[in-house]
C-alpha positions as a Python dict, from the first residue, in 0.01 Angstrom:
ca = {
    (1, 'X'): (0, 0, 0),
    (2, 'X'): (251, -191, -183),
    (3, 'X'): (409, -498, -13),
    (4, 'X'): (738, -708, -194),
    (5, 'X'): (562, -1062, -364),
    (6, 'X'): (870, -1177, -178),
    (7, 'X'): (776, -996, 175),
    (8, 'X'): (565, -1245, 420),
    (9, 'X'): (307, -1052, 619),
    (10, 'X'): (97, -1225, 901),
    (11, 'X'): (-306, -1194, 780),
    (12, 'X'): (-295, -1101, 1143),
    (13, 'X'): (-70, -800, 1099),
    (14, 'X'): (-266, -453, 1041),
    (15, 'X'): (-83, -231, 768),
    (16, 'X'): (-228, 84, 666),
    (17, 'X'): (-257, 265, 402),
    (18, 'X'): (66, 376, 223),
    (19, 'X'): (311, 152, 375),
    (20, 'X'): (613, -3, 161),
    (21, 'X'): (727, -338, 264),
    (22, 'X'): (1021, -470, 64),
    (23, 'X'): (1130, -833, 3),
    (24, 'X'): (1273, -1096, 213),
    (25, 'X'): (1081, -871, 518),
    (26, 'X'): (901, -1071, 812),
    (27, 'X'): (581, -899, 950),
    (28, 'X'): (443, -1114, 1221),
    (29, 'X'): (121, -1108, 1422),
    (30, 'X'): (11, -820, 1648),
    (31, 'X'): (192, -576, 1475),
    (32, 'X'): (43, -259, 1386),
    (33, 'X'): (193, -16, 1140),
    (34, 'X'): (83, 350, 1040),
    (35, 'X'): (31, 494, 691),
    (36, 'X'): (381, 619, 497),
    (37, 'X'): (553, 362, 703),
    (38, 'X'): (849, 203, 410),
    (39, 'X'): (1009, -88, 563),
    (40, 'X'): (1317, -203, 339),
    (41, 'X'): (1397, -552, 238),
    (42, 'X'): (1534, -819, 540),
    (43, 'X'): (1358, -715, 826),
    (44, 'X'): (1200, -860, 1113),
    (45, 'X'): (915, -743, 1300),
    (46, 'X'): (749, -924, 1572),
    (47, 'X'): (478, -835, 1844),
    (48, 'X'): (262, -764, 1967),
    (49, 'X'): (423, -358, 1864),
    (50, 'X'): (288, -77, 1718),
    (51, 'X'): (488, 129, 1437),
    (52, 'X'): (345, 482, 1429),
    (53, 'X'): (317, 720, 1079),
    (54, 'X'): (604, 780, 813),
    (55, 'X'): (867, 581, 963),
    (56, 'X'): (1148, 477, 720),
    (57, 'X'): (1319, 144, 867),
    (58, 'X'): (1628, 42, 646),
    (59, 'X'): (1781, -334, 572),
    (60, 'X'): (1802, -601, 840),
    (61, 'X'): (1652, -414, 1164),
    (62, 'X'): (1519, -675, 1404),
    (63, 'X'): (1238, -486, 1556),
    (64, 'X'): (949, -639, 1846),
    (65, 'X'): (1122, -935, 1974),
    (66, 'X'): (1154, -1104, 2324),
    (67, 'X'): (1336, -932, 2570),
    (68, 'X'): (1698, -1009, 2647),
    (69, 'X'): (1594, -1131, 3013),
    (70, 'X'): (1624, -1463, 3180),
    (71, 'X'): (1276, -1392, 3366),
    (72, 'X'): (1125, -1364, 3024),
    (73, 'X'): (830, -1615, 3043),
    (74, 'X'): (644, -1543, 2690),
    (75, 'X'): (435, -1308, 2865),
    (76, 'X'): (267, -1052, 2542),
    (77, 'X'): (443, -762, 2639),
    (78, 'X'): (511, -483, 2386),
    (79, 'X'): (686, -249, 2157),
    (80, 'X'): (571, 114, 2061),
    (81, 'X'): (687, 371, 1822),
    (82, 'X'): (593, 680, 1710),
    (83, 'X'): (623, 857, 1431),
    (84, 'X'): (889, 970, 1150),
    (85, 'X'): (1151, 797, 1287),
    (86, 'X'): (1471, 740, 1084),
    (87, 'X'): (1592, 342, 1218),
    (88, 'X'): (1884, 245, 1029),
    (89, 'X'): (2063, -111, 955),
    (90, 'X'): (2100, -403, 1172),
    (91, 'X'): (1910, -216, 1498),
    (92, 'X'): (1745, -413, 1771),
    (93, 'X'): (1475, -277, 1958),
    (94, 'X'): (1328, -546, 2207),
    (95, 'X'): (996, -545, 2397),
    (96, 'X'): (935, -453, 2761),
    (97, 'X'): (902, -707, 3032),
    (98, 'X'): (661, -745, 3353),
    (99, 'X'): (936, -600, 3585),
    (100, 'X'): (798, -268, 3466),
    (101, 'X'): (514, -123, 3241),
    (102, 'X'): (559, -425, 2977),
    (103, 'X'): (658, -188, 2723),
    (104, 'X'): (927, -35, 2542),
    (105, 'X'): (832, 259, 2402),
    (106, 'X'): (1005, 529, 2143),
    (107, 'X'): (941, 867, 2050),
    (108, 'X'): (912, 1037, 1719),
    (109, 'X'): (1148, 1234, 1485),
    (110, 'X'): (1423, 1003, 1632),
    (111, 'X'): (1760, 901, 1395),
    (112, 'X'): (1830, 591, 1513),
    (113, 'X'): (2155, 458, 1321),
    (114, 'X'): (2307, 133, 1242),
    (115, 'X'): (2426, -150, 1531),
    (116, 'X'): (2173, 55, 1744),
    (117, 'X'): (2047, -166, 2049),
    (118, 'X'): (1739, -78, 2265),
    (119, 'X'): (1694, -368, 2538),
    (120, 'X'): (1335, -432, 2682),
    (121, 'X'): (1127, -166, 2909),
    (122, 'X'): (1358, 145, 2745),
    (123, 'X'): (1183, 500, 2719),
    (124, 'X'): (1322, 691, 2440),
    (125, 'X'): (1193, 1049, 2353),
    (126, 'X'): (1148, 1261, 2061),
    (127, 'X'): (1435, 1447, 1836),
    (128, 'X'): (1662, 1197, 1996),
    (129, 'X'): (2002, 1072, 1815),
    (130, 'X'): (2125, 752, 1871),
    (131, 'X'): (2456, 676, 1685),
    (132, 'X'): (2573, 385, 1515),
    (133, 'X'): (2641, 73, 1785),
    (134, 'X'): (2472, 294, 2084),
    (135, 'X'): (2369, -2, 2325),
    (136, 'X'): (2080, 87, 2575),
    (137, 'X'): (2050, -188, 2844),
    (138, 'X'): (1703, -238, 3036),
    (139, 'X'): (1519, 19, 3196),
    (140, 'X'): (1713, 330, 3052),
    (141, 'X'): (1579, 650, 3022),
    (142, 'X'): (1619, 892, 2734),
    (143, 'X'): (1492, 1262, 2718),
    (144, 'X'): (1438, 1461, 2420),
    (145, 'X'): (1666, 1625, 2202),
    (146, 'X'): (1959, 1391, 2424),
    (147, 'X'): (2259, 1279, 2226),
    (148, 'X'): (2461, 934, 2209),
    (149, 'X'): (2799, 926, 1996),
    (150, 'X'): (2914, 645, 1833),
    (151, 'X'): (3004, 287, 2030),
    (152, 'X'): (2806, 479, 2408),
    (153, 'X'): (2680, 197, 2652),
    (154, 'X'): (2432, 297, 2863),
    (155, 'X'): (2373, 114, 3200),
    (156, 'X'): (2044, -53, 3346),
    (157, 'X'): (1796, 212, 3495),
    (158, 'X'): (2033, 508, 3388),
    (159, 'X'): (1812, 800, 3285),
    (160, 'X'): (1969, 1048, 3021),
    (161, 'X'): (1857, 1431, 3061),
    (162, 'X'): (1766, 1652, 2743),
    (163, 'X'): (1955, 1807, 2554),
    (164, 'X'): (2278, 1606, 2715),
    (165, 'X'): (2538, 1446, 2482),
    (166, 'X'): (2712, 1119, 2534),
    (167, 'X'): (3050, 1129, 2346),
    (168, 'X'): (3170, 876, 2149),
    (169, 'X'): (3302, 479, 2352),
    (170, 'X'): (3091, 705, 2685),
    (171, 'X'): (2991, 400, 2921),
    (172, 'X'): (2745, 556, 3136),
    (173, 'X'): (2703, 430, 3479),
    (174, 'X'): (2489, 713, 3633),
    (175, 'X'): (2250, 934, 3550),
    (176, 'X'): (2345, 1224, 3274),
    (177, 'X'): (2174, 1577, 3392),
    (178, 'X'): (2023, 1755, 3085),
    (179, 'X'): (2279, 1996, 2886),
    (180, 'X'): (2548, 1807, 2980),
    (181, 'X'): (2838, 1688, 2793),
    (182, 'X'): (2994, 1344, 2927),
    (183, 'X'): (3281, 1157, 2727),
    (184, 'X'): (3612, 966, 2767),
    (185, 'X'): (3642, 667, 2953),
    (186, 'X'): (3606, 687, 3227),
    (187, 'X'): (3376, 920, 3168),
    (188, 'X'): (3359, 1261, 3267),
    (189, 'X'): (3142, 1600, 3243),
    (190, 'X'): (3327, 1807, 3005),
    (191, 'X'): (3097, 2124, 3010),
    (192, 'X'): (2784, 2214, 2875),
    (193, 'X'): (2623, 2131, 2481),
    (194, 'X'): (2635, 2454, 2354),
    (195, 'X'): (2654, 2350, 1978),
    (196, 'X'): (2317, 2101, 2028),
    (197, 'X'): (2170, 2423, 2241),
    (198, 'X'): (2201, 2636, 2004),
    (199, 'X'): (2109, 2450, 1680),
    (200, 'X'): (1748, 2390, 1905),
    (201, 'X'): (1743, 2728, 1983),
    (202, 'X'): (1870, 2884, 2258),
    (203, 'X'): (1931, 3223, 2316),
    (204, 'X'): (2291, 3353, 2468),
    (205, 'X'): (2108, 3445, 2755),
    (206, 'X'): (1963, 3079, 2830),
    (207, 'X'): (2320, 2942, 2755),
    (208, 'X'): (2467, 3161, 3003),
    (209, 'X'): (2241, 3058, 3267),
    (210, 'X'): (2288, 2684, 3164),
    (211, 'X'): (2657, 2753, 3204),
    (212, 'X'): (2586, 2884, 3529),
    (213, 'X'): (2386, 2568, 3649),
    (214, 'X'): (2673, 2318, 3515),
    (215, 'X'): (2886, 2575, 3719),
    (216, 'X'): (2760, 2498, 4079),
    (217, 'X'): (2658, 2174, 3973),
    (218, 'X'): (2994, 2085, 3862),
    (219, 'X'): (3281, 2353, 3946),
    (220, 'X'): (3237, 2498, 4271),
    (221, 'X'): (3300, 2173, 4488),
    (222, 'X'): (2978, 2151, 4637),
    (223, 'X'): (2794, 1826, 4831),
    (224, 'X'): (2527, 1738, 4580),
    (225, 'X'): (2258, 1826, 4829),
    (226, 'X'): (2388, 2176, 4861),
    (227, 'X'): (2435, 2216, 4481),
    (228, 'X'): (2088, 2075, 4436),
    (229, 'X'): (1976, 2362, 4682),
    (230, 'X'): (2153, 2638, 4531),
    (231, 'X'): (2039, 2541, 4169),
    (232, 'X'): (1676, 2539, 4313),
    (233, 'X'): (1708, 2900, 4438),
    (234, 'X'): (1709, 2977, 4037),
    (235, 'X'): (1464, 2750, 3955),
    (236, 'X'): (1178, 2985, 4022),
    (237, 'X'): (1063, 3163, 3690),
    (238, 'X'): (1352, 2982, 3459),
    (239, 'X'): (1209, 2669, 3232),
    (240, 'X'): (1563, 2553, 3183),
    (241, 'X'): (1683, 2531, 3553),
    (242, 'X'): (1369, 2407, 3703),
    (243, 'X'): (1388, 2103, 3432),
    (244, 'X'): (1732, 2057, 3585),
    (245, 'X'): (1627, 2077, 3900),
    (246, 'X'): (1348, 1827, 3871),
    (247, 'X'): (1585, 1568, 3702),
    (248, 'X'): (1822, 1615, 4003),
    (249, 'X'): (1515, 1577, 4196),
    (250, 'X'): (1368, 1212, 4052),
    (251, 'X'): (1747, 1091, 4005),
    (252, 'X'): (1735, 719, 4114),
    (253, 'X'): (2094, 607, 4060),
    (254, 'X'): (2263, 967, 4160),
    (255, 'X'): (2406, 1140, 3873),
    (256, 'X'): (2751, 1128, 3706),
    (257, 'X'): (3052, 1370, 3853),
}
């Protein structure tokens, strides 16, 4: 363990073993952070949160405090992330409120860069990336592997699929299906993430029948309820339509077209 003479940590704070804390940092009470954790010089952490493993948090993050919310009423609500995260400069991540769970709650193997802003009760995955001044307002959804360009505003209770990508100034109003590419303003499908399918993986065969799904989804001109029924005639067997399917499925604020 080796924490800055300048850092202050709360007695009531529990650091493990392994965890770098530079100077000028503020550790307050009730939060918990895992071994390899290094935690650069100017930041703020309040609680009660919980910092997972190997984490690397850079200058001037302001992690674990109140939610943004004018129902906010001190209530101990929390903050949890996971592990080997990359959070960059000046982020925000702010704790959950009653209205749901009471916690905010991010993934692992996340890069989280600069400006970042997570508001209160946000669900963020794993192998995310969040781009510098990405701005998540309460209740928003993120799957894994999705992807937010630079200066993307996300709206209340929006839920982003995996694998989609959010291009750069996106303002996001409705849900984003997974594999989908949305950008301009407003914004707009604009096909398929091939690139971010491929560098996870894919074959040319699962692209092709991604393709095909962002096809009658998007391309055809059909009602959403008779897109929705055609995709789930492909669902059967196929991971990567059913997970479509099922996002279509829980969608709360219909999905962007």
């Amino acid at each position: 363990m080796s924490i800055h003479a300048q850092a202050v940590v709360d007695p009531r704070a529990q650091v493990d073993v392994g965890v770098e804390i530079g100077p000028f940092t503020w550790i307050g009470p009730d939060v918990q952070i895992g071994k390899g954790t290094k935690i650069a010089n100017n930041v703020s952490i309040g609680g009660p949160t919980t910092i997972g493993q190997d984490n690397d948090i850079f200058s001037q993050a302001a992690i674990g405090g109140a939610p943004q919310d004018v129902s906010y009423r001190g209530e101990p609500t929390r903050l949890e992330i996971g592990d080997r995260n990359e959070i960059r400069e000046f982020v925000t991540f702010n704790r959950g409120t009653l209205k749901q769970s009471g916690v905010t709650r991010i993934g692992s193997d996340n890069l989280i860069m600069a400006y970042v802003h997570i508001a209160h009760d946000c669900i963020v995955g794993n192998h995310t990336i969040l781009a510098n001044n990405t701005t998540l307002a309460g209740h928003v959804i993120v799957d894994d592997y999705a992807t937010c360009g630079g200066l993307a505003a996300v709206h209340q209770f929006c839920h982003l699929g995996s694998y989609c990508y959010i291009g750069n100034g996106g303002a996001v109003l409705r849900d984003v299906p997974p594999y989908v590419i949305m950008s301009d303003y407003p914004i707009r499908p604009r096909g398929i993430n091939k690139v971010g399918l491929q560098r996870h993986g894919f074959s040319a065969e699962r692209i092709k029948l991604v393709r095909q799904a962002y096809r009658i989804l998007y391309r055809q001109d059909l009602a959403l309820d008779e897109a929705r029924s055609r995709l789930a005639s492909l669902a059967p067997g196929n991971a990567d339509i059913a997970l479509l399917v099922d996002f279509l499925a829980d969608s709360k604020r219909s999905i962007s077209r």
